[in-house]
Every structure is written in C-alpha cells, then in structure tokens.
Backbone and ligand atoms as CSV (ligand in chain L), in Angstrom:
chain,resi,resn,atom,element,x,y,z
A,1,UNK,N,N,-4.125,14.566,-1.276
A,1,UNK,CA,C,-3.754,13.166,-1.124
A,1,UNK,C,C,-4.539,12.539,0.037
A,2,UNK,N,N,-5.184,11.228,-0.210
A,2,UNK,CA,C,-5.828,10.981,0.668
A,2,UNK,C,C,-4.973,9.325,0.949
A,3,UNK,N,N,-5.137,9.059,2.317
A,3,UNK,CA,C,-4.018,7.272,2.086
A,3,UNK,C,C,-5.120,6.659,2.511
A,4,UNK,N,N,-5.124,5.582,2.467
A,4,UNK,CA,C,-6.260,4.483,2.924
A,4,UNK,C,C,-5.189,3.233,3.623
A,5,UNK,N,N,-5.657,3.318,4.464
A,5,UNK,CA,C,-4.382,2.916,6.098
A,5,UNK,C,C,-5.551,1.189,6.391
A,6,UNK,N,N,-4.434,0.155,6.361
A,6,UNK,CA,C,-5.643,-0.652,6.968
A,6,UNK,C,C,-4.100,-1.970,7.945
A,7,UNK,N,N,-4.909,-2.572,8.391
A,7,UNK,CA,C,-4.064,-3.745,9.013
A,7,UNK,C,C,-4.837,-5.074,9.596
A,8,UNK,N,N,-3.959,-6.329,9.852
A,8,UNK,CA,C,-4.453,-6.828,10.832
A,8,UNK,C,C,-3.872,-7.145,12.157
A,9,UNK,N,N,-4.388,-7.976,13.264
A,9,UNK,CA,C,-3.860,-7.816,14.377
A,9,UNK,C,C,-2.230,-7.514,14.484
A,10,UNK,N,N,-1.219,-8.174,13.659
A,10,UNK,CA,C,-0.143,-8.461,13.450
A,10,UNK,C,C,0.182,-7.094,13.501
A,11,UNK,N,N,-0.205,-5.823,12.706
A,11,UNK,CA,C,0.428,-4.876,11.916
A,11,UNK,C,C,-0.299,-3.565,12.674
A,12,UNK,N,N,-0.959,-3.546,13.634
A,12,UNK,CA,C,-2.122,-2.683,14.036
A,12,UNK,C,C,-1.105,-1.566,14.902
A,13,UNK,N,N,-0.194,-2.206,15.507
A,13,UNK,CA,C,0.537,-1.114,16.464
A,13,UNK,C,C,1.084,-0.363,15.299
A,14,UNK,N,N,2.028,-0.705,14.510
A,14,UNK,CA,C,2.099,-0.083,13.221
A,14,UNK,C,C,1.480,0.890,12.603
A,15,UNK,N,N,0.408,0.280,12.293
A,15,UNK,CA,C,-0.507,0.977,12.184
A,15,UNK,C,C,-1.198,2.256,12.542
A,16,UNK,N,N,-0.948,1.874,13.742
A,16,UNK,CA,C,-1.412,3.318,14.481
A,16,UNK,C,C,-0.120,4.187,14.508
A,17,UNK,N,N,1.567,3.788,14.214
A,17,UNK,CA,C,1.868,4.561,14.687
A,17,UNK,C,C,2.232,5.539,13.502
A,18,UNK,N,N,1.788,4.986,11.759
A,18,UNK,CA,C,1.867,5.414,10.442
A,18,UNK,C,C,0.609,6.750,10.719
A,19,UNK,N,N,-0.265,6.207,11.477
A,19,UNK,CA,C,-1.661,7.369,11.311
A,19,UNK,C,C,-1.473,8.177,11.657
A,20,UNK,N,N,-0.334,8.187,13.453
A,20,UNK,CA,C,0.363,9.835,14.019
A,20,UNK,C,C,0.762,10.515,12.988
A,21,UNK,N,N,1.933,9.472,12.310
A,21,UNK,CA,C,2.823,10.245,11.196
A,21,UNK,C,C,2.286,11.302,10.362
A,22,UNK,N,N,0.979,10.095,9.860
A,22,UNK,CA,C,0.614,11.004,9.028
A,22,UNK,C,C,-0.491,12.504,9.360
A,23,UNK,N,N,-0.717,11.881,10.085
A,23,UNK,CA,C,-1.291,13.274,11.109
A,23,UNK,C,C,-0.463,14.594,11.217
A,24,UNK,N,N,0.552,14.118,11.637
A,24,UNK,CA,C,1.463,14.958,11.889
A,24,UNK,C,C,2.054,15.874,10.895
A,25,UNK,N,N,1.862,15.475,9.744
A,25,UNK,CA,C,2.005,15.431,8.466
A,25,UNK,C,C,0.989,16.471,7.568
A,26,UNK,N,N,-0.166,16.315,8.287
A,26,UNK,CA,C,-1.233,16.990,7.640
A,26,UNK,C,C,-1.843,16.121,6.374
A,27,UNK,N,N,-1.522,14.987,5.989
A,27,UNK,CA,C,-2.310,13.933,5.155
A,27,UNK,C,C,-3.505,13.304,5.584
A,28,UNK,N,N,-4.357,13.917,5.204
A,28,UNK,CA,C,-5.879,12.893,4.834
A,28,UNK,C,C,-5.726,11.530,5.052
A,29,UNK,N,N,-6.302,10.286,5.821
A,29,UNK,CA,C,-6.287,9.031,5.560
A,29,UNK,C,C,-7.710,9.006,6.068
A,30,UNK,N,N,-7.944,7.701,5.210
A,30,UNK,CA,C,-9.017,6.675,5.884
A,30,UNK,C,C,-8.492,5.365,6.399
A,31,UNK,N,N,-9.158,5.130,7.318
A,31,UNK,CA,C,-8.331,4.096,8.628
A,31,UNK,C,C,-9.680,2.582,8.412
A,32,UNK,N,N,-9.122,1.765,7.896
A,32,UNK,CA,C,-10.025,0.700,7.431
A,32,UNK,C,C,-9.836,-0.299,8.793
A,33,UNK,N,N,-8.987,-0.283,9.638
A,33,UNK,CA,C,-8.990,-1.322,10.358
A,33,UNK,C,C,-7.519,-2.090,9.884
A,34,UNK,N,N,-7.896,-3.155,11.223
A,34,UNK,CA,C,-8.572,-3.376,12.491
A,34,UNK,C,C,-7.926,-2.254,13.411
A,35,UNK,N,N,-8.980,-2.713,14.596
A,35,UNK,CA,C,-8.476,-1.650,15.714
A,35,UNK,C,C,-8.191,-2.232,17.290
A,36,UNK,N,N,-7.866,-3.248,16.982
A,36,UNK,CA,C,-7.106,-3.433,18.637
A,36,UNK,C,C,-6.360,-4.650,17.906
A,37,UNK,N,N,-5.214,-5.584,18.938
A,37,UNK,CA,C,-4.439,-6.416,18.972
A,37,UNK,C,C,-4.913,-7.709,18.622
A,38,UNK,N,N,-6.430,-8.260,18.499
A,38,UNK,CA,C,-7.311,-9.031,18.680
A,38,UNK,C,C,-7.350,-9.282,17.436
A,39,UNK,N,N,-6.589,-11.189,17.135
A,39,UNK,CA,C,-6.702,-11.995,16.139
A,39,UNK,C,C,-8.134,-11.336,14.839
A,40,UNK,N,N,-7.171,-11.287,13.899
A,40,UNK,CA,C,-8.586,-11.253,12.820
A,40,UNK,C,C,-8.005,-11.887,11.644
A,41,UNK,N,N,-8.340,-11.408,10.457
A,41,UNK,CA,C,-7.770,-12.177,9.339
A,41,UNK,C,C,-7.616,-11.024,8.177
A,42,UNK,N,N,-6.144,-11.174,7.951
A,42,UNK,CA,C,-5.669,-9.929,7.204
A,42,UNK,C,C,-6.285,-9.803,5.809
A,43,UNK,N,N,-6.755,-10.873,5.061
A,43,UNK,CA,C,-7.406,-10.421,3.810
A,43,UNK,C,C,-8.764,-9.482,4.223
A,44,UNK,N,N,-9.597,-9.609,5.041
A,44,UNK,CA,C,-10.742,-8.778,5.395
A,44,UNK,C,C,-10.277,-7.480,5.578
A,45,UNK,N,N,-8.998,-7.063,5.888
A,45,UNK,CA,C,-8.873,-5.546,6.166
A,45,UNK,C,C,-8.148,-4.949,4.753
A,46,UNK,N,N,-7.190,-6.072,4.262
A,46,UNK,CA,C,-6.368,-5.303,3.246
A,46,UNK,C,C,-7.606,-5.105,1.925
A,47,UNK,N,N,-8.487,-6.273,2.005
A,47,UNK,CA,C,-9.514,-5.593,0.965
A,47,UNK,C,C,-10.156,-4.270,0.509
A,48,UNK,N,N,-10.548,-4.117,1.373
A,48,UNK,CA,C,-11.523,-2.888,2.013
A,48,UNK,C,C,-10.518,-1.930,1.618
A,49,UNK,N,N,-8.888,-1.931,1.863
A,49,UNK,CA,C,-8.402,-0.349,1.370
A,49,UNK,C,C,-8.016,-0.296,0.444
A,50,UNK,N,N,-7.717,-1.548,-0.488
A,50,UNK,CA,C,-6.945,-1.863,-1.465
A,50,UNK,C,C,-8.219,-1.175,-2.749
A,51,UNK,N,N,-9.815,-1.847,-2.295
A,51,UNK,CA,C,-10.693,-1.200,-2.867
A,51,UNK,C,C,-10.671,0.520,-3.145
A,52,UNK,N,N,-10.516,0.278,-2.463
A,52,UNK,CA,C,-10.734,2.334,-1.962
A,52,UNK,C,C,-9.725,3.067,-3.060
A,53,UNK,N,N,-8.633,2.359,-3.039
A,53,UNK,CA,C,-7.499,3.079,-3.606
A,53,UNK,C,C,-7.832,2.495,-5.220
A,54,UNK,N,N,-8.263,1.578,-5.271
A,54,UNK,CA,C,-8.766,0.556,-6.598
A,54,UNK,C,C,-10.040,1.510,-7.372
A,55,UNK,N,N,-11.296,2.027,-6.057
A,55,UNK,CA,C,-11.989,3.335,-6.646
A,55,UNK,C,C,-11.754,4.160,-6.758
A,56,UNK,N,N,-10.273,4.523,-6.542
A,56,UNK,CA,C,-10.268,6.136,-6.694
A,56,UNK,C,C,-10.690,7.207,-5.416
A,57,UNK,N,N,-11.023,6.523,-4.241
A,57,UNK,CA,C,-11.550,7.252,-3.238
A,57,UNK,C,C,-10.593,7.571,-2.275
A,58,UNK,N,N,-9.129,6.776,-2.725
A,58,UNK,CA,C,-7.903,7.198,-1.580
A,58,UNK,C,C,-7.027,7.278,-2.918
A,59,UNK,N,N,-5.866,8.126,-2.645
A,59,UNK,CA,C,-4.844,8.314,-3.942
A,59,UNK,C,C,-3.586,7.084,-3.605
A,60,UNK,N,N,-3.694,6.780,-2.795
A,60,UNK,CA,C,-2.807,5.676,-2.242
A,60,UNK,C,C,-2.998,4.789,-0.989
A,61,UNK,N,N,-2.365,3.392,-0.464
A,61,UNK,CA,C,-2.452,2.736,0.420
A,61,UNK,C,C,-1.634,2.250,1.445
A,62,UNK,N,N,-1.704,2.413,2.505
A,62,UNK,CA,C,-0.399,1.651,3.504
A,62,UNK,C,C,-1.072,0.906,4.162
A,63,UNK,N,N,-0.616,-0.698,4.370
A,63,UNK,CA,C,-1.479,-1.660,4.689
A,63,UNK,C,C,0.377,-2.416,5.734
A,64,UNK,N,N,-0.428,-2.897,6.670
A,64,UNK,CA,C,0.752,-3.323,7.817
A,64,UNK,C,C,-0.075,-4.898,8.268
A,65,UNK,N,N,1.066,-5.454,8.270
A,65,UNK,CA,C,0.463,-6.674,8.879
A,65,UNK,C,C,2.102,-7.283,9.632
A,66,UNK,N,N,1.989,-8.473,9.761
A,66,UNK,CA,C,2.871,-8.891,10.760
A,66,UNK,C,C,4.583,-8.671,9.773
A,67,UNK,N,N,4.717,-9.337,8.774
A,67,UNK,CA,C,5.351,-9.712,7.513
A,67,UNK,C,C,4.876,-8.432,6.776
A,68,UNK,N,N,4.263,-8.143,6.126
A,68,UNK,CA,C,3.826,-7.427,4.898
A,68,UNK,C,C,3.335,-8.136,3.439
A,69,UNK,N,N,3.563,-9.406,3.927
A,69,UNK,CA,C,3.641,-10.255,2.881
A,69,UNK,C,C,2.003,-10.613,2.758
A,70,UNK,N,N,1.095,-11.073,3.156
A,70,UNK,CA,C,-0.323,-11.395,2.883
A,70,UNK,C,C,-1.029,-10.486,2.649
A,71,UNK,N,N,-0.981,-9.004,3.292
A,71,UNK,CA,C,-1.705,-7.721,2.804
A,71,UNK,C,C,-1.639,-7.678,1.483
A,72,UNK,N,N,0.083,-7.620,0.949
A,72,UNK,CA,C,0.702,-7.250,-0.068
A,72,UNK,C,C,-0.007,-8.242,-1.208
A,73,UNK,N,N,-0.165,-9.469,-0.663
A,73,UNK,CA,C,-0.998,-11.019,-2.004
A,73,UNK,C,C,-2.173,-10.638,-1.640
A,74,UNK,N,N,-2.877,-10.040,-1.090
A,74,UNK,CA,C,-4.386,-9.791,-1.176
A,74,UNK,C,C,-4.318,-8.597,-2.326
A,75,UNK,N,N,-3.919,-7.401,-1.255
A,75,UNK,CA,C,-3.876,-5.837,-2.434
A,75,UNK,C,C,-3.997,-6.364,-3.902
A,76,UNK,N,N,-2.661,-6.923,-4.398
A,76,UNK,CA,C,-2.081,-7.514,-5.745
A,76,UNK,C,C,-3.428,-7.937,-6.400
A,77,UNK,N,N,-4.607,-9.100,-5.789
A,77,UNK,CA,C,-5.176,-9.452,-6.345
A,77,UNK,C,C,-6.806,-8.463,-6.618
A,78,UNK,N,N,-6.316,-7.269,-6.701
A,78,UNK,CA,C,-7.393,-6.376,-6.545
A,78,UNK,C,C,-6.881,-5.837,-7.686
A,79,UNK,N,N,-8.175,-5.605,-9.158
A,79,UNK,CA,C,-7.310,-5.300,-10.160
A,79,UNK,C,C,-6.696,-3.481,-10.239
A,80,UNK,N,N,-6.022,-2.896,-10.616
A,80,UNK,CA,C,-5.243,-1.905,-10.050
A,80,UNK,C,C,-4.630,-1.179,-9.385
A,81,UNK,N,N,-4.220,-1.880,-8.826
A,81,UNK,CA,C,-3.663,-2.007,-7.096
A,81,UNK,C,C,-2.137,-2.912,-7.780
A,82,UNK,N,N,-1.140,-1.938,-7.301
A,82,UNK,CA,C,0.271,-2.483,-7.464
A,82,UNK,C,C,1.153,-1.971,-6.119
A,83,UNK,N,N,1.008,-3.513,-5.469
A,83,UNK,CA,C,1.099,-3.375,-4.032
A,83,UNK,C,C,2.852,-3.778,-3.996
A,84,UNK,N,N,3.281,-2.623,-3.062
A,84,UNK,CA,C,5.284,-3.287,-2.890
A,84,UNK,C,C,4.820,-3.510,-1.505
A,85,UNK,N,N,5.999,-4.558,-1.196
A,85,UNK,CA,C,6.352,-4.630,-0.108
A,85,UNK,C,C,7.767,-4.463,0.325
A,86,UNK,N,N,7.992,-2.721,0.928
A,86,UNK,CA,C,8.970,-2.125,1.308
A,86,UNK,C,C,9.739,-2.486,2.253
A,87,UNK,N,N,11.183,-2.606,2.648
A,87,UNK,CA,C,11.192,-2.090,4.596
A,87,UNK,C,C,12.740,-1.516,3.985
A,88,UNK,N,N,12.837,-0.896,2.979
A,88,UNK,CA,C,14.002,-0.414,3.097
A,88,UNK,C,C,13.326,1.352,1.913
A,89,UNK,N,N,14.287,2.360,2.258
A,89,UNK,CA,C,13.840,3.654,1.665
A,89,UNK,C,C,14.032,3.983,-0.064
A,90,UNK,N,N,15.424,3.141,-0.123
A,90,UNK,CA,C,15.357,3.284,-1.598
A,90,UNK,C,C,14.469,2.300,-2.456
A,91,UNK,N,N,13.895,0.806,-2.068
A,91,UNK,CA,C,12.762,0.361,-2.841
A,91,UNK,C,C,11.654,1.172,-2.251
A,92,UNK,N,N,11.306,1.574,-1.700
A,92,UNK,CA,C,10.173,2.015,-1.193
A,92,UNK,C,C,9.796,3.718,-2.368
A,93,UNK,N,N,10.766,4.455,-2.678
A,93,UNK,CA,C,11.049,5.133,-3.701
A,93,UNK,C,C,11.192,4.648,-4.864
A,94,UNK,N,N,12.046,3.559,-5.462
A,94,UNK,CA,C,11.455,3.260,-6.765
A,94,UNK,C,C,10.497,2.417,-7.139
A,95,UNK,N,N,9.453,2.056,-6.216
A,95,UNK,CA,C,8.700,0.797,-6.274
A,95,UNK,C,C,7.681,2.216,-6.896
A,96,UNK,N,N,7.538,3.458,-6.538
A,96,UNK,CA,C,6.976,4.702,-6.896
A,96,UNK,C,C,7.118,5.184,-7.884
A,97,UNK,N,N,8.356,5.027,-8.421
A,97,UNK,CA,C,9.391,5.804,-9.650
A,97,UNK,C,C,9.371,4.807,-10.803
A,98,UNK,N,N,8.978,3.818,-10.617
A,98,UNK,CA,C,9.325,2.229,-11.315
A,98,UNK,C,C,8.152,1.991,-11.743
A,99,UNK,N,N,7.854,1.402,-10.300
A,99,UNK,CA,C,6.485,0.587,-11.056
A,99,UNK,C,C,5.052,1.226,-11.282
A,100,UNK,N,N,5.549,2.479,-10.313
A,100,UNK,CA,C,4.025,2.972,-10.215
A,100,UNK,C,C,3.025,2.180,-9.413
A,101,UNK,N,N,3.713,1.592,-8.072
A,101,UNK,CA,C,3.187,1.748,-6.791
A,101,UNK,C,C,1.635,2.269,-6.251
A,102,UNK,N,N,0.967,1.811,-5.988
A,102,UNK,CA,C,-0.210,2.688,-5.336
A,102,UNK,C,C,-0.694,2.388,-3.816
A,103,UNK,N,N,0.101,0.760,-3.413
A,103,UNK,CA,C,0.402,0.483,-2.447
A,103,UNK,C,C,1.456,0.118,-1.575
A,104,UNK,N,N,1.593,0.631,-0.173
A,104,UNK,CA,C,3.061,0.089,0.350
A,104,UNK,C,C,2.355,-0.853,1.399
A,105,UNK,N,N,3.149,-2.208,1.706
A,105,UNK,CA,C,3.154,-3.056,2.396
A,105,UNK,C,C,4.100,-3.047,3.556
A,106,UNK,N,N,3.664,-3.152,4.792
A,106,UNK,CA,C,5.309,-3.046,6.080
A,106,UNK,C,C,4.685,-4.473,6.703
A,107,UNK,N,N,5.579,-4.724,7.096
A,107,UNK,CA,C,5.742,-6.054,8.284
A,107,UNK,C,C,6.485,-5.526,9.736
A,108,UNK,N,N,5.128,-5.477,10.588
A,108,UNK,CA,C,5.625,-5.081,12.109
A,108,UNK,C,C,6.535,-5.360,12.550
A,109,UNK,N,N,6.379,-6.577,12.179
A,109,UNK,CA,C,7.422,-7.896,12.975
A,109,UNK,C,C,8.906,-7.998,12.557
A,110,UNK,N,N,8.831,-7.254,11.263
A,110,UNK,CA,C,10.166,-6.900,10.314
A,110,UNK,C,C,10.943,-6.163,10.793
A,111,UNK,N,N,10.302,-4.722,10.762
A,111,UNK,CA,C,10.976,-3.416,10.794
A,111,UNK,C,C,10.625,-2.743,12.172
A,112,UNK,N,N,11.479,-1.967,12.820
A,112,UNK,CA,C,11.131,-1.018,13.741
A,112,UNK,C,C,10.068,0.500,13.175
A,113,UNK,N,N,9.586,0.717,14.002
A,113,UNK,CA,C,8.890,2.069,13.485
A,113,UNK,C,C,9.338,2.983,12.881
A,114,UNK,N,N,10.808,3.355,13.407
A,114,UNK,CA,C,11.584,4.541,13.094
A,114,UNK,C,C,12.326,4.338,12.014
A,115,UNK,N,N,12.399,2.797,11.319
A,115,UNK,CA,C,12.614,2.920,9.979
A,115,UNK,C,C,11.474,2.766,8.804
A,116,UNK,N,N,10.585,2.109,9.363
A,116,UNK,CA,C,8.816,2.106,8.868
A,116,UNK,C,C,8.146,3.447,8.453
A,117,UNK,N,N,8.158,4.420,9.546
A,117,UNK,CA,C,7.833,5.633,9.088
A,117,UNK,C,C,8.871,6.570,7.161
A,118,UNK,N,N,10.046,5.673,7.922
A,118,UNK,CA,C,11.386,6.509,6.657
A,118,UNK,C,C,10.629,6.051,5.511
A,119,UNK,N,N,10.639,4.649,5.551
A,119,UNK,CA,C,10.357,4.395,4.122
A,119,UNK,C,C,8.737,4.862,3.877
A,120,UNK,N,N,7.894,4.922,4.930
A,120,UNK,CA,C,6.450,5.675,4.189
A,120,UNK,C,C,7.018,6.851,3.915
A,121,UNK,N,N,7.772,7.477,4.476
A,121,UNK,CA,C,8.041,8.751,3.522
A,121,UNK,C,C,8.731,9.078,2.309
A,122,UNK,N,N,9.791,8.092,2.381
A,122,UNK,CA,C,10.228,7.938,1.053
A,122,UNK,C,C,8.908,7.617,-0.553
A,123,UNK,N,N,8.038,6.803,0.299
A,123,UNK,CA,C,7.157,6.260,-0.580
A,123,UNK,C,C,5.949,7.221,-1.234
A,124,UNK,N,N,5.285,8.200,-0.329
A,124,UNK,CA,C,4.606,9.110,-0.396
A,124,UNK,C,C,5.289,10.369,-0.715
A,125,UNK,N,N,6.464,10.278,-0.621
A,125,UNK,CA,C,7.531,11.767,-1.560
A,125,UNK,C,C,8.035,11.136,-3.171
A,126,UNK,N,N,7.547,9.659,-3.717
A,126,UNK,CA,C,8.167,9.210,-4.560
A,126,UNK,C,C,7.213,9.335,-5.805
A,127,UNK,N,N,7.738,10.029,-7.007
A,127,UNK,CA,C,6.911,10.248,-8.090
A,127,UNK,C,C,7.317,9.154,-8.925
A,128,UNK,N,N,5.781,9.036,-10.204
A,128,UNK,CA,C,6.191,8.077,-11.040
A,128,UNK,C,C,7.092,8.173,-11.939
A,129,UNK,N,N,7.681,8.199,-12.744
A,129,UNK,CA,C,8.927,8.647,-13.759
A,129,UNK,C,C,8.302,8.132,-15.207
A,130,UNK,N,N,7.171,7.275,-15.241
A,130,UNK,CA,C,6.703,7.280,-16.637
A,130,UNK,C,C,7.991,6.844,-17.657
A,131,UNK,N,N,7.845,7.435,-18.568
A,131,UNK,CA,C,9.086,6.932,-19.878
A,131,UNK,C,C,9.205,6.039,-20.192
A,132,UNK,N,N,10.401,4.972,-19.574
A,132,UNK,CA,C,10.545,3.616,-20.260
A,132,UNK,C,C,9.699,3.021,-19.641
A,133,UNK,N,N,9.500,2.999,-18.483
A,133,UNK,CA,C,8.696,2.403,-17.759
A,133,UNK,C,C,7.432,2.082,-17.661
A,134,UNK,N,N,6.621,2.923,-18.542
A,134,UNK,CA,C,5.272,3.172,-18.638
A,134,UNK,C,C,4.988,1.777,-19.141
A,135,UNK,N,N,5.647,1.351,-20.603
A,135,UNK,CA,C,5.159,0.330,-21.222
A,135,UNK,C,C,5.575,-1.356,-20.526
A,136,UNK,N,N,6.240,-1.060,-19.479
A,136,UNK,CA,C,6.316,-2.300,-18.697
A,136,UNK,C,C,5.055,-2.267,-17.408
A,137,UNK,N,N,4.806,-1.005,-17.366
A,137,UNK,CA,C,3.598,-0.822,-16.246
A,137,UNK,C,C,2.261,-1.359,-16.624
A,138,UNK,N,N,2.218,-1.346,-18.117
A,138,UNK,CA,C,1.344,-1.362,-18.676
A,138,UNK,C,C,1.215,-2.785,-19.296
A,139,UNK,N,N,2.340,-3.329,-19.373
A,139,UNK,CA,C,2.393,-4.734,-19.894
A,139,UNK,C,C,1.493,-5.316,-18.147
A,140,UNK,N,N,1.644,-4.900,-17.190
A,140,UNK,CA,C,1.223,-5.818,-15.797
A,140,UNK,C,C,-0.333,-5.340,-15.804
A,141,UNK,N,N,-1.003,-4.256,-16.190
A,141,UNK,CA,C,-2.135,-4.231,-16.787
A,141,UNK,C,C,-2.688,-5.306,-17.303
A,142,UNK,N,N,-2.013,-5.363,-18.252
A,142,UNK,CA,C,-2.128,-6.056,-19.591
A,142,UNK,C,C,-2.502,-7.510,-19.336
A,143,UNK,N,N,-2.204,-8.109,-18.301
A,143,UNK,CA,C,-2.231,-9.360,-17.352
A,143,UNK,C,C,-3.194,-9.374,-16.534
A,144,UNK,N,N,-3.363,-8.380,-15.919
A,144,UNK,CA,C,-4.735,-8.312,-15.551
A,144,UNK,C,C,-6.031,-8.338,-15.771
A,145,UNK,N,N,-5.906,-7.482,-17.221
A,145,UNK,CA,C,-6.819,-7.686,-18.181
A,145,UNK,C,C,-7.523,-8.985,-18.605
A,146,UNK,N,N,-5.687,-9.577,-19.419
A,146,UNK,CA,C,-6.032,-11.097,-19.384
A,146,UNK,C,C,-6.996,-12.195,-18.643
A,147,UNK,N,N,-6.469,-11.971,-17.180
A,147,UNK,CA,C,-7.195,-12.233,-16.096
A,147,UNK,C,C,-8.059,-12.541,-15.212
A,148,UNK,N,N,-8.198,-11.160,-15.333
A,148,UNK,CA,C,-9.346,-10.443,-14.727
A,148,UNK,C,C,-10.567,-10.030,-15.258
A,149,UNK,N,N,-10.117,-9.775,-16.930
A,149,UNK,CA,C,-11.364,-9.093,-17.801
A,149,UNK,C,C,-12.139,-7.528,-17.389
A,150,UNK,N,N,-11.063,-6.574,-16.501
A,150,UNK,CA,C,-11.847,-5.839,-16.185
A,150,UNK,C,C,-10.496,-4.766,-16.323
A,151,UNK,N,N,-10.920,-3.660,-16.495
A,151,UNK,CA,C,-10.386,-2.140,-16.825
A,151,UNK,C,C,-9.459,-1.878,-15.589
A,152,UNK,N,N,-8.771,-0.631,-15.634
A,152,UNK,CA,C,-7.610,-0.446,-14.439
A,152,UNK,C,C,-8.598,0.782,-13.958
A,153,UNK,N,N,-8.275,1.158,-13.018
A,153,UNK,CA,C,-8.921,2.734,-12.788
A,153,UNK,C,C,-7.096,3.173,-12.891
A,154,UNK,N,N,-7.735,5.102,-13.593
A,154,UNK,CA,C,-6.462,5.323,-13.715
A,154,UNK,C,C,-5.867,5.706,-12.546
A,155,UNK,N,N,-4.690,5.188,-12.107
A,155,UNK,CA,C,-3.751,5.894,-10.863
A,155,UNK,C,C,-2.295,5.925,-11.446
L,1,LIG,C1,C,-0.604,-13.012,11.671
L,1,LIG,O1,O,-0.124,-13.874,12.645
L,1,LIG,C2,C,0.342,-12.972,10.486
L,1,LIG,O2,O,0.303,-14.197,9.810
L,1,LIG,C3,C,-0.006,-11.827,9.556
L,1,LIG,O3,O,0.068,-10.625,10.253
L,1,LIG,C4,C,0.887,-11.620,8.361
L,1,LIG,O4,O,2.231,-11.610,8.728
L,1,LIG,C5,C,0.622,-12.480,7.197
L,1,LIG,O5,O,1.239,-12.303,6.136
C-alpha cells in the first residue's frame, strides 16, 4: 500500500502529523506537499496526489486542508478519484465499504489529531464490500464517463 499524502497551508500541521502515523505504521506514502504554514492554494497540491492515486502510482489518498472541503472538490474532479470527506470513524469506514473510496479528506480546523488519525485508520483498515454496491459505484463512473469522456483506472 502506498498513500499519496498532500495539503495546503490550512491542513499541513495535519499533515505532518498523518505522515508520523503512518510511519509509525510502516505504510509507504508519497508526500506531495505543501511543506510549511505559508499561504498557497489547495487545488495545486490536492491535484498532484489525487493524480497519483488516479495513475495507479499510490493505492490511496489523504489530502488535509483547513475544512476538507476544497481538497475533497478538486480530488472529485479528477476522473477516478472518489474523494470522502471524513471526521468521524464510522463514515470514514463505509465511505470504503460503500462507495469505494480511494480518497479521504480531513479539515484541520475541524477535527483534533487524535480523532483525525482514528478515522485514517478506520479508512485504510476499510475494505470494499462490492455486491449491491458495485452497480451504484459504477453508475458514478458512468457520469464521469458522460463527462469526462475518459476511462476509470481500476481501483
Ligand atoms: C485556507 O484558508 C482554506 O480555505 C483551505 O484550507 C480549505 O479549508 C478550503 O477548503
């Protein structure tokens, strides 16, 4: 498993403190940015990982910004990329089990760390469940397609 970790100024302490975790953890990430407290603009960072996870080069994404909310509308508009925005453990698990998730969204400014970390773990311990669900996963494809005109990579 590899995560593709990104933020902007808003979400960066966060940020760094998801990368211990996952360190700690023994999980692979790539760290897209930003890297200090210093104003930037959150679509430039959530791109870059949302891609990654969109090529196939990270198996998943945790993207932090102030809210979670603008990472989360950038990710979204990256076609295969089905970005939640968590701060509680049981959506953060079926957004995995459900929708088939490939990104989690946190808001610094939301949540404390020590419940931020819960739900990345809930999220990265959460499998897809497929079944009924598949063909509603696939209907949001299906929109994209519309869309977008371009293929999903499989995740
Ligand atoms: C930055 O001030 C803030 O707008 C950003 O981190 C995020 O919350 C946007 O959704």
């Amino acid at each position: 498993m590899k995560i593709a970790l990104a933020s902007d100024h808003g979400g960066f302490l966060l940020k760094e403190q998801v990368a211990v975790y996952l360190r700690q953890q023994g999980i692979d990430y790539r760290d897209f940015g930003t890297d200090s407290e210093e104003s930037v603009d959150y679509p430039d960072f959530a791109l870059a990982a949302a891609e990654a996870v969109a090529r196939g080069e990270c198996t998943l994404g945790i993207l932090c910004c102030g809210t979670g909310i603008g990472v989360a509308m950038v990710a979204n508009k990256v076609p295969g990329i089905r970005a939640a925005n968590c701060h509680d453990t049981f959506s953060a698990r079926m957004s995995r089990e459900h929708n088939n998730a490939n990104v989690l969204t946190l808001g610094q400014r939301v949540v404390g760390s020590g419940l931020a970390l819960e739900v990345v773990e809930a999220f990265l311990r959460g499998k897809y469940a497929g079944g009924r669900h598949a063909c509603r996963v696939e209907k949001i494809t299906a929109i994209e397609q519309k869309y977008c005109g371009q293929g999903t990579p499989g995740q």
